[in-house]
PDB file with SEQRES, HELIX, SHEET and CRYST1 records, atoms N, CA, C and O in Angstrom:
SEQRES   1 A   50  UNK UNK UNK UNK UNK UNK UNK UNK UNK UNK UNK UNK UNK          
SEQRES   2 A   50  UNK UNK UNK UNK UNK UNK UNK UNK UNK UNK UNK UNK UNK          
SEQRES   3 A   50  UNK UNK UNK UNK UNK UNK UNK UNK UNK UNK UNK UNK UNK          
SEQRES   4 A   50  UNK UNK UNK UNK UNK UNK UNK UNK UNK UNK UNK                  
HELIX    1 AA1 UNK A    5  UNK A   27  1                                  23    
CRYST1    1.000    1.000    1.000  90.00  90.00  90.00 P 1           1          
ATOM      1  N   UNK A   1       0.852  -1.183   0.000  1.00  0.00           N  
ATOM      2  CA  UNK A   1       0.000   0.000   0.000  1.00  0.00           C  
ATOM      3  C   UNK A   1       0.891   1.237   0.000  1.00  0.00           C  
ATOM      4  O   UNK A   1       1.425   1.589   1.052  1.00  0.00           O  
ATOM      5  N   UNK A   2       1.027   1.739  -0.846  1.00  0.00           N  
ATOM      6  CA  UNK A   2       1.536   3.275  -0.798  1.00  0.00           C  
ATOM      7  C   UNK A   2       1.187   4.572  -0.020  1.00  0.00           C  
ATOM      8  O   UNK A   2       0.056   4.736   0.437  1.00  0.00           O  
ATOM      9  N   UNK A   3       2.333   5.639   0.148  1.00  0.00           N  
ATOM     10  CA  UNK A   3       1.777   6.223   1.054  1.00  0.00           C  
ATOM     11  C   UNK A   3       0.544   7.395   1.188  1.00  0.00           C  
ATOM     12  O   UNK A   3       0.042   8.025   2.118  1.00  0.00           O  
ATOM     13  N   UNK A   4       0.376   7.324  -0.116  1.00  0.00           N  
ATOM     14  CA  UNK A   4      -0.728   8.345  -0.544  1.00  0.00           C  
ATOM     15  C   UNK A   4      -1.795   7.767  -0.186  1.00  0.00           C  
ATOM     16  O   UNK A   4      -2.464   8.467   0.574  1.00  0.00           O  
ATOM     17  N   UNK A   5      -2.430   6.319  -0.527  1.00  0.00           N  
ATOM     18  CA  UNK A   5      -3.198   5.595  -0.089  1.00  0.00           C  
ATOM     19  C   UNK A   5      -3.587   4.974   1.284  1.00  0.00           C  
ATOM     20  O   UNK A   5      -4.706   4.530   1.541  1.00  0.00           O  
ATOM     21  N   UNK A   6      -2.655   4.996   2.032  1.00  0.00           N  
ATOM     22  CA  UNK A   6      -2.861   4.967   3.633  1.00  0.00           C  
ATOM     23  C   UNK A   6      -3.029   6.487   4.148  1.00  0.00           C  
ATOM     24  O   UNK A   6      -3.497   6.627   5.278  1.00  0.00           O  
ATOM     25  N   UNK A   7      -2.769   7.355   3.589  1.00  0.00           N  
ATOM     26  CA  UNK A   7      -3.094   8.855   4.276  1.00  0.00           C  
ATOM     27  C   UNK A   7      -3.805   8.755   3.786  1.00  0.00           C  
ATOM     28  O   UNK A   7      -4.598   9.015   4.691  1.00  0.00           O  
ATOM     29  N   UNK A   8      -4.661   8.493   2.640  1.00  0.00           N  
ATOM     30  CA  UNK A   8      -6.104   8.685   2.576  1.00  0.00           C  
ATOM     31  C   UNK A   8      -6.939   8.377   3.275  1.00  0.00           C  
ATOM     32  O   UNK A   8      -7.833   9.154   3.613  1.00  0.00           O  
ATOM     33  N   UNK A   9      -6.839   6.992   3.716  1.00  0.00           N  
ATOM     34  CA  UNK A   9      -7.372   6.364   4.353  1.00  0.00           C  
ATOM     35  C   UNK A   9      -7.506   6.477   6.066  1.00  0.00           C  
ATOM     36  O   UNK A   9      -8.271   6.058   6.935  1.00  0.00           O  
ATOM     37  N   UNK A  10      -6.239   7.333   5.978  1.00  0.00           N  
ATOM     38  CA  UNK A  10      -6.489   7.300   7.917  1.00  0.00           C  
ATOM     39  C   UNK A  10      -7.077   8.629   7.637  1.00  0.00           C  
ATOM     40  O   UNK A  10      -7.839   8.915   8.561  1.00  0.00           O  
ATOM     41  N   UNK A  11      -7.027   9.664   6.631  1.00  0.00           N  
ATOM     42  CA  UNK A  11      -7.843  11.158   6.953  1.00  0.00           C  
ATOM     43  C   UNK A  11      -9.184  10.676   6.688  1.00  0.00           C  
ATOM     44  O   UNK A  11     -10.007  11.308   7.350  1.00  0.00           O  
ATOM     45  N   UNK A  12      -9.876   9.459   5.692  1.00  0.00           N  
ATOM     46  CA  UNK A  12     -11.505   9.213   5.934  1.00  0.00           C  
ATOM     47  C   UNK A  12     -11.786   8.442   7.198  1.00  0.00           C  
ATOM     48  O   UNK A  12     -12.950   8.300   7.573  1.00  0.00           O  
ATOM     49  N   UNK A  13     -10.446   7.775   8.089  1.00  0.00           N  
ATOM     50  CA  UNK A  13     -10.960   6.612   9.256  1.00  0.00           C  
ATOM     51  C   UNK A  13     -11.046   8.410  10.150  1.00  0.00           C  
ATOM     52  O   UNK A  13     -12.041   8.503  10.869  1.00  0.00           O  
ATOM     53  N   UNK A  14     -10.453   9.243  10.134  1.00  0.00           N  
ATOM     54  CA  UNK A  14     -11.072  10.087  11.225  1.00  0.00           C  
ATOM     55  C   UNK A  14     -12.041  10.914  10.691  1.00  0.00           C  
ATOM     56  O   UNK A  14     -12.619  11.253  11.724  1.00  0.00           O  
ATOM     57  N   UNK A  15     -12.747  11.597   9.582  1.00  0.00           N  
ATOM     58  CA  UNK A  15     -13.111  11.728   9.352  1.00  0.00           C  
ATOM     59  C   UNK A  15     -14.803  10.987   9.713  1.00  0.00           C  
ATOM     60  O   UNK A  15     -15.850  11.634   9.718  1.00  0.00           O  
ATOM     61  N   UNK A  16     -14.704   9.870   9.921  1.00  0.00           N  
ATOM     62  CA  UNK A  16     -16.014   8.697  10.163  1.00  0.00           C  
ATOM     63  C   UNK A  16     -16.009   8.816  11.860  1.00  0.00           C  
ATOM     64  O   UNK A  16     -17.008   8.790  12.579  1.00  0.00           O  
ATOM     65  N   UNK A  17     -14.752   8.940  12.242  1.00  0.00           N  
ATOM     66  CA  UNK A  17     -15.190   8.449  13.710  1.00  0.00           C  
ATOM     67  C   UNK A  17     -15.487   9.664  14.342  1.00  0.00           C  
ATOM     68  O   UNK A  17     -16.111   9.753  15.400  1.00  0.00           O  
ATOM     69  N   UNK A  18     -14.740  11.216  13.263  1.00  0.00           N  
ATOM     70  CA  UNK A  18     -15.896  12.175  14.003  1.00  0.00           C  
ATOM     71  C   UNK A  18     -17.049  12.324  13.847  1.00  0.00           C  
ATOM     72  O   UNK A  18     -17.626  12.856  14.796  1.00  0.00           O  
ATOM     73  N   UNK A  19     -17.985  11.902  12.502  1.00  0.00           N  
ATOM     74  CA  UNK A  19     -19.220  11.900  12.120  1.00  0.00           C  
ATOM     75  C   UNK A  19     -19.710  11.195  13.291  1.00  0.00           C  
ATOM     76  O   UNK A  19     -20.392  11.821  14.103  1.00  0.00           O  
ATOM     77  N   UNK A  20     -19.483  10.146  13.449  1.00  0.00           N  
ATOM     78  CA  UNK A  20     -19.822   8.832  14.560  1.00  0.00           C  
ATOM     79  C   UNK A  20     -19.748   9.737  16.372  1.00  0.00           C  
ATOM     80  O   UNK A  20     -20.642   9.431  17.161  1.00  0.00           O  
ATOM     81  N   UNK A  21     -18.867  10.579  16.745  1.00  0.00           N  
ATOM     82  CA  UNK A  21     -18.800  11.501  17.755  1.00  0.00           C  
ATOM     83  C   UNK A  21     -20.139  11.873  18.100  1.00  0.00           C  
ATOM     84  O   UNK A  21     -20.915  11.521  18.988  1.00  0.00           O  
ATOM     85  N   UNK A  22     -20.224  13.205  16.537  1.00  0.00           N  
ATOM     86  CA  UNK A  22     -21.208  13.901  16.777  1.00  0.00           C  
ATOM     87  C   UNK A  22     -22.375  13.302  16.911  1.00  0.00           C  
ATOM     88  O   UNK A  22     -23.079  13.517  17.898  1.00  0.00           O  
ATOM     89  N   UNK A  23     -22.735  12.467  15.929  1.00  0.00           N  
ATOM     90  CA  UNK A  23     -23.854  11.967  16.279  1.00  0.00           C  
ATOM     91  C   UNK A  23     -24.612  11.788  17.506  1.00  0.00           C  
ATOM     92  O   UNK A  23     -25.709  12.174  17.908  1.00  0.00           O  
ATOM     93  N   UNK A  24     -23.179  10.707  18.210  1.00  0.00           N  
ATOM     94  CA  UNK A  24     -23.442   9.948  19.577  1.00  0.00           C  
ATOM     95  C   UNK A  24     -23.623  11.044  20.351  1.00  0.00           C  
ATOM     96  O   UNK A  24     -24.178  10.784  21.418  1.00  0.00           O  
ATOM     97  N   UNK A  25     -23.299  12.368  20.149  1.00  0.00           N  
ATOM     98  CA  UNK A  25     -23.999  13.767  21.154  1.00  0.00           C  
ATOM     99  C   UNK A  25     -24.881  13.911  20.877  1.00  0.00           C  
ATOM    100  O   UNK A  25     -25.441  14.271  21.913  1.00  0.00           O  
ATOM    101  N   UNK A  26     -25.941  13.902  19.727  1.00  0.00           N  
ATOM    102  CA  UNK A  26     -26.814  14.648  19.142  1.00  0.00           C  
ATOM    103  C   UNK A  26     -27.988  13.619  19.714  1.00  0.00           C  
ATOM    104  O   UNK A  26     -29.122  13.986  20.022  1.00  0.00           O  
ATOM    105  N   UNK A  27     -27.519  12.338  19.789  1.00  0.00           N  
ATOM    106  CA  UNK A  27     -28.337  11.168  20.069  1.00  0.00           C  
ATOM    107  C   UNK A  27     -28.615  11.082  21.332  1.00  0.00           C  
ATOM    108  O   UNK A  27     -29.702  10.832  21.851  1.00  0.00           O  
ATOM    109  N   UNK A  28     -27.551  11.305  21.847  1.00  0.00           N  
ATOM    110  CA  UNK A  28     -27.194  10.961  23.551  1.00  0.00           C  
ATOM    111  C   UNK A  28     -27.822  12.780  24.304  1.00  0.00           C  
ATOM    112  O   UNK A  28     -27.832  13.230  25.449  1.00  0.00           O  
ATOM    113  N   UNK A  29     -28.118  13.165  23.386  1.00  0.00           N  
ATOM    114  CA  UNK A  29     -28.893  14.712  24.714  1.00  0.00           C  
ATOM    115  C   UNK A  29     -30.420  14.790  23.784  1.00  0.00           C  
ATOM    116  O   UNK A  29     -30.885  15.914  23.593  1.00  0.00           O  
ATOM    117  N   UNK A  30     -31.090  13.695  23.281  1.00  0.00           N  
ATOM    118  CA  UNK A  30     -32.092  13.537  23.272  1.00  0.00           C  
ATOM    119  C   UNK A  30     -33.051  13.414  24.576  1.00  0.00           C  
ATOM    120  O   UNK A  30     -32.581  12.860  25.570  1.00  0.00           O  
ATOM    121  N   UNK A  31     -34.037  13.783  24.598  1.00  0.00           N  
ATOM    122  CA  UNK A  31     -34.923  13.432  25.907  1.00  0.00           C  
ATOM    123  C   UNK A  31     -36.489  12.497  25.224  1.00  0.00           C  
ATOM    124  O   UNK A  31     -37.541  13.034  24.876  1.00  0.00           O  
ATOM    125  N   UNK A  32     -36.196  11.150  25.206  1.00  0.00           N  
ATOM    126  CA  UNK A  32     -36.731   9.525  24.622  1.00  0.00           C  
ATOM    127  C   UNK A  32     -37.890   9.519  26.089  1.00  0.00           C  
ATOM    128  O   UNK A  32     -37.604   8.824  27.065  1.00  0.00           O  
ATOM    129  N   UNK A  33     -38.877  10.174  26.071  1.00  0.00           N  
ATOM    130  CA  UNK A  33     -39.996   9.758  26.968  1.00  0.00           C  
ATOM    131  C   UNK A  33     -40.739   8.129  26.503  1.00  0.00           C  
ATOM    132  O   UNK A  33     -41.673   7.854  25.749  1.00  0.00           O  
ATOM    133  N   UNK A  34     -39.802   7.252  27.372  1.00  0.00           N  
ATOM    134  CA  UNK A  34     -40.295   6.080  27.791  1.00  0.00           C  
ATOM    135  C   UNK A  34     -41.348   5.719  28.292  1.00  0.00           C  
ATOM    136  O   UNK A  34     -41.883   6.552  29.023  1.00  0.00           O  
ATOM    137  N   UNK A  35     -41.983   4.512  28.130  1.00  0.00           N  
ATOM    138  CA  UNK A  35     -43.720   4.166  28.456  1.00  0.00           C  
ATOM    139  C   UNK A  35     -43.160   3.412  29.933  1.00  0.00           C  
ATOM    140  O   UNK A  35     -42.371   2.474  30.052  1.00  0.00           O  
ATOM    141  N   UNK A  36     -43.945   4.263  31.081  1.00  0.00           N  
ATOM    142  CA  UNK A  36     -44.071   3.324  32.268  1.00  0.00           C  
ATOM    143  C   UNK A  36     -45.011   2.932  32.730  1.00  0.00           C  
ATOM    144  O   UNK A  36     -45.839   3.842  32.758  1.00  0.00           O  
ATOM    145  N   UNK A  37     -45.598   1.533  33.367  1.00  0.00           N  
ATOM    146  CA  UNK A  37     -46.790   1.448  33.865  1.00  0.00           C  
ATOM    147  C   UNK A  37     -47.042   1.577  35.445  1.00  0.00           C  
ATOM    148  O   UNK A  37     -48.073   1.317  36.064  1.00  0.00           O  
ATOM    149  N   UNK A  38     -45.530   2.159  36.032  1.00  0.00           N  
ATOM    150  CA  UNK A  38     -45.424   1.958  37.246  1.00  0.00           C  
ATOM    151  C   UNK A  38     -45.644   3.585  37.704  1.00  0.00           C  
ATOM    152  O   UNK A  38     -45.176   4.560  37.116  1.00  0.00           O  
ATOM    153  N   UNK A  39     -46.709   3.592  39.238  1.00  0.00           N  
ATOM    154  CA  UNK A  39     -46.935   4.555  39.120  1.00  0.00           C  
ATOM    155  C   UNK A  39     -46.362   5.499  40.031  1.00  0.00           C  
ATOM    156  O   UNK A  39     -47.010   6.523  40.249  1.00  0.00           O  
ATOM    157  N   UNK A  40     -45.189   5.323  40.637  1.00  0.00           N  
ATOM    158  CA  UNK A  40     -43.975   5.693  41.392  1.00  0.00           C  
ATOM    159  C   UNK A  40     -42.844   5.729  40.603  1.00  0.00           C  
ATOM    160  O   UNK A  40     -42.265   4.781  40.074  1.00  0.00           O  
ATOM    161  N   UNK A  41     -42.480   7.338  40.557  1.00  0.00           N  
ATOM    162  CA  UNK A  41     -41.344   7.812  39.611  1.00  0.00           C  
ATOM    163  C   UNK A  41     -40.291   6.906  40.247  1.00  0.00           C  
ATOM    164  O   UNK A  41     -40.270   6.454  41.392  1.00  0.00           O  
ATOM    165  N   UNK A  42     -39.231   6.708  39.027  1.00  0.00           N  
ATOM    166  CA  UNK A  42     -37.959   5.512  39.551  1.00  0.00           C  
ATOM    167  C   UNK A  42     -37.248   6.624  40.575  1.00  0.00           C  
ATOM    168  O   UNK A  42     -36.946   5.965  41.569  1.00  0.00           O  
ATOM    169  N   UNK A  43     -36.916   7.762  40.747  1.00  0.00           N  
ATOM    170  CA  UNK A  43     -36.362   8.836  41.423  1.00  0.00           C  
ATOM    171  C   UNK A  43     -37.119   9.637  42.217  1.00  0.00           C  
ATOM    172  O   UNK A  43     -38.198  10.102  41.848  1.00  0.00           O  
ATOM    173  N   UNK A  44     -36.577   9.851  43.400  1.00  0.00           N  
ATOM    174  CA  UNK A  44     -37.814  10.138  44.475  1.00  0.00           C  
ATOM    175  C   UNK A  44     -37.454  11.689  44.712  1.00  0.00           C  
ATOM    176  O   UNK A  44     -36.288  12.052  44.868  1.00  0.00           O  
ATOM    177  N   UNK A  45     -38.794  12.775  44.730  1.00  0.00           N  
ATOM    178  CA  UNK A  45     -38.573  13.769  44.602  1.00  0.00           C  
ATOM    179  C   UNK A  45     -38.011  14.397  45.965  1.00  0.00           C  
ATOM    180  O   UNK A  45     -37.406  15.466  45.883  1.00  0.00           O  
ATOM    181  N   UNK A  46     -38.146  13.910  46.965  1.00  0.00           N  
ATOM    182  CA  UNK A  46     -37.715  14.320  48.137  1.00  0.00           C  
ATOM    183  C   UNK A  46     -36.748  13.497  49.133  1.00  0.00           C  
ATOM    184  O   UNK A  46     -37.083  12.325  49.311  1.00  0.00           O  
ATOM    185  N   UNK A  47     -35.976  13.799  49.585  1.00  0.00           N  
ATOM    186  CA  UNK A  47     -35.147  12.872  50.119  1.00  0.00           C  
ATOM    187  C   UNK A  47     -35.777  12.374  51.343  1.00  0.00           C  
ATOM    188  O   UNK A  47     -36.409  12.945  52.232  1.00  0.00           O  
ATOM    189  N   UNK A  48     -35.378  10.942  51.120  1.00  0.00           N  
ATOM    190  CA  UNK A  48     -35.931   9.827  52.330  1.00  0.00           C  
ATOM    191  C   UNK A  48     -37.588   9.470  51.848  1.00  0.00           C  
ATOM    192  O   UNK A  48     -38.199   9.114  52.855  1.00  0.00           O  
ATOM    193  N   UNK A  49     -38.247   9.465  50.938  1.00  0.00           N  
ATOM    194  CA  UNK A  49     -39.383   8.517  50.328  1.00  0.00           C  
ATOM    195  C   UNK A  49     -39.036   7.790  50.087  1.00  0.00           C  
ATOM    196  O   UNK A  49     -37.973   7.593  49.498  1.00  0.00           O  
ATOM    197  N   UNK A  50     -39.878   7.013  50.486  1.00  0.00           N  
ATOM    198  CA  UNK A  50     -40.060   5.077  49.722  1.00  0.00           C  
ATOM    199  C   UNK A  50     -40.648   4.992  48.547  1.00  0.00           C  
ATOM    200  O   UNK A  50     -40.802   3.894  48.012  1.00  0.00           O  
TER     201      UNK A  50                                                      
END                                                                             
């Protein structure tokens, strides 16, 4: 493999894994309102509830 062809290749391998970054931010500070049937929030609004 020549060297023109491996610098290509490592400027598209970072190139992908920043696309792949951003995403995983854009994805990851979503707010995904999940279906619960339970009717006690998993996090308790006041400290010391059961």
């Amino acid at each position: 493999m020549d060297r023109k062809r491996l610098g290509f290749m490592a400027v598209v391998f970072v190139l992908v894994v920043g696309v792949m970054e951003v995403l995983a931010v854009k994805l990851g500070s979503m707010e995904v309102p999940f279906p619960s049937s339970s009717p006690q929030p998993a996090v308790a609004d006041r400290q010391g509830q059961d």
